[in-house]
C-alpha positions as CSV (number, residue, x, y, z in Angstrom):
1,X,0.0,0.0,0.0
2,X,1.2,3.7,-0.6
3,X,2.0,5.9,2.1
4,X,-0.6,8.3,0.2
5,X,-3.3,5.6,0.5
6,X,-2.4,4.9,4.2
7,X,-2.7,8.7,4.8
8,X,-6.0,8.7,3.2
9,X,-7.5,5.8,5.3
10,X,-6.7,8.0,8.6
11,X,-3.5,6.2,9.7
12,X,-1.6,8.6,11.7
13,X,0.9,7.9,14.7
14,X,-0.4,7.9,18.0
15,X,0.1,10.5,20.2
16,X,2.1,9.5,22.6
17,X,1.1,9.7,26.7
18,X,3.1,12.4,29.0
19,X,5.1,9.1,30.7
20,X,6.2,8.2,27.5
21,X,7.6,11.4,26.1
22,X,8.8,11.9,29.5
23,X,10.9,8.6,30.1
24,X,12.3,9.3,25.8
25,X,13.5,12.3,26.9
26,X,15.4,11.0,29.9
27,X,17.0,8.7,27.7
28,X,18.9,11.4,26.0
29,X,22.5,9.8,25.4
30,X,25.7,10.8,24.2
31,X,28.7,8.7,22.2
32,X,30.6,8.2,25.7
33,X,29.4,5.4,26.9
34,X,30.8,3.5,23.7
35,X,34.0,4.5,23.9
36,X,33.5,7.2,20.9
37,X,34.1,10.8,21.8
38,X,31.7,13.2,21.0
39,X,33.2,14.4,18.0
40,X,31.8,11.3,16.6
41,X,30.7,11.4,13.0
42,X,29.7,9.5,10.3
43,X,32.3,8.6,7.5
44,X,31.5,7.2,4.0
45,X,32.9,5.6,0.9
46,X,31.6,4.9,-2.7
47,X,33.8,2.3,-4.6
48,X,33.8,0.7,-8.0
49,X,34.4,-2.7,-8.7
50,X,38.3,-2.0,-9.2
51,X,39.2,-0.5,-6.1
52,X,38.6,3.4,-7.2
53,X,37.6,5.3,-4.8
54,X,34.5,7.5,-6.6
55,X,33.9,9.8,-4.0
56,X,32.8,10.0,0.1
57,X,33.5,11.7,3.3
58,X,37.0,11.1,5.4
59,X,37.6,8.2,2.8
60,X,41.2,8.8,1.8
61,X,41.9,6.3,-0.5
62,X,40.4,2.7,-1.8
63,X,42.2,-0.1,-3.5
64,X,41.4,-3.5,-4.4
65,X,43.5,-6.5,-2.9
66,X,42.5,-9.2,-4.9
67,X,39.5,-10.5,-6.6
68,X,36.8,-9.3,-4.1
69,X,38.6,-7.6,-1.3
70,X,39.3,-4.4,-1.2
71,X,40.6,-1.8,1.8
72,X,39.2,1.1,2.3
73,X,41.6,4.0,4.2
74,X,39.8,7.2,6.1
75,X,41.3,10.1,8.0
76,X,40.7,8.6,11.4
77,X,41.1,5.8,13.8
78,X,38.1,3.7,13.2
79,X,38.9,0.9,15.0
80,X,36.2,2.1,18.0
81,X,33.6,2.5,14.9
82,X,30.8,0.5,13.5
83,X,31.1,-0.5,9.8
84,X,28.2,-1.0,7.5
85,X,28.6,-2.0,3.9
86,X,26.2,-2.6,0.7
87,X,26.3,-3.7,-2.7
88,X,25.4,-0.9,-5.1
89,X,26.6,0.7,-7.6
90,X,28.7,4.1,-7.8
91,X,26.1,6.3,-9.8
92,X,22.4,7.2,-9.4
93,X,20.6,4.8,-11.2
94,X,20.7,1.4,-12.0
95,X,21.0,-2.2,-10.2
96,X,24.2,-3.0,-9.2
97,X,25.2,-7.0,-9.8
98,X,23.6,-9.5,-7.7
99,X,26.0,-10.1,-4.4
100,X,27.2,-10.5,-0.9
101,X,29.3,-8.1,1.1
102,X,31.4,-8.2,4.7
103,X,33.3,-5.6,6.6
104,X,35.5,-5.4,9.3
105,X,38.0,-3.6,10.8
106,X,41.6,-3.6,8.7
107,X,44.0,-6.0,10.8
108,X,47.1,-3.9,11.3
109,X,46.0,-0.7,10.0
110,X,43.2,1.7,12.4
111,X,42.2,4.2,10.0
112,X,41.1,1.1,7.6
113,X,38.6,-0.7,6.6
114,X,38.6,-4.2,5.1
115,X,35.8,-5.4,2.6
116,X,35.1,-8.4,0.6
117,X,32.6,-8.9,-1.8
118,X,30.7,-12.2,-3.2
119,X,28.7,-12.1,-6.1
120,X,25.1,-13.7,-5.6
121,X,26.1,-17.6,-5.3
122,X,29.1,-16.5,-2.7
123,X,32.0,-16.7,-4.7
124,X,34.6,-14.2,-4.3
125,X,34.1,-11.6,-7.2
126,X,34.1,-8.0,-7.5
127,X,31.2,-5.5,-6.8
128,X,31.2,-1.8,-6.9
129,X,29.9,-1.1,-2.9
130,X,29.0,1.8,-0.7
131,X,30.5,1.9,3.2
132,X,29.4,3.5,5.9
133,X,31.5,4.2,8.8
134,X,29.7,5.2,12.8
135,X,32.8,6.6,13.9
């Protein structure tokens, strides 16, 4: 169903009660408690199939390893950060190639990221990807 339709048929949020807004607001939480310091930010990465790095934010450089594993370098330690990574291609429009995708942290190297890419069976192969890095 379309958002527009579910509009139409009168489905809004509830509001919430007083205790509820109350207890969200309490729950007010900064980046300390995990370690991050509250110049935390969110660092990205757009990479083609052969390692180029097409563009992102912090991303300092990108090369490919071998056939489906690539490291991705940003201007910070990251090894405190959380590390999200997709499939997709490095323009606007379009399907990128069926496949898989993990991330870790770079053994050896803080400011990096390591990322290998499967196509859709799980063989190693390569994939243009988009990172994300919670740092």
């Amino acid at each position: 169903m379309s958002s527009a339709r579910a509009r139409s048929r009168g489905a809004t949020q509830p509001v919430p009660e007083q205790e509820a807004t109350a207890r969200a607001e309490a729950e007010h939480t900064t980046c300390v408690d995990s370690g991050l310091p509250l110049t935390a930010r969110t660092l990205f990465a757009v990479v083609n199939a052969d390692g180029s790095l097409v563009r992102g934010l912090g991303a300092a450089t990108a090369n490919r390893l071998r056939t489906g594993m690539y490291q991705v370098v940003f201007d910070q330690d990251v090894t405190a950060a959380s590390f999200v990574g997709t499939v997709g291609l490095t323009s606007s429009s379009g399907l990128a190639p069926a496949g898989q995708i993990a991330v870790a942290g770079r053994t050896g190297i803080r400011n990096a990221v390591f990322v290998t890419t499967f196509d859709g069976a799980g063989v190693a192969a390569d994939r243009p990807f988009h990172l994300a890095v919670l740092s």
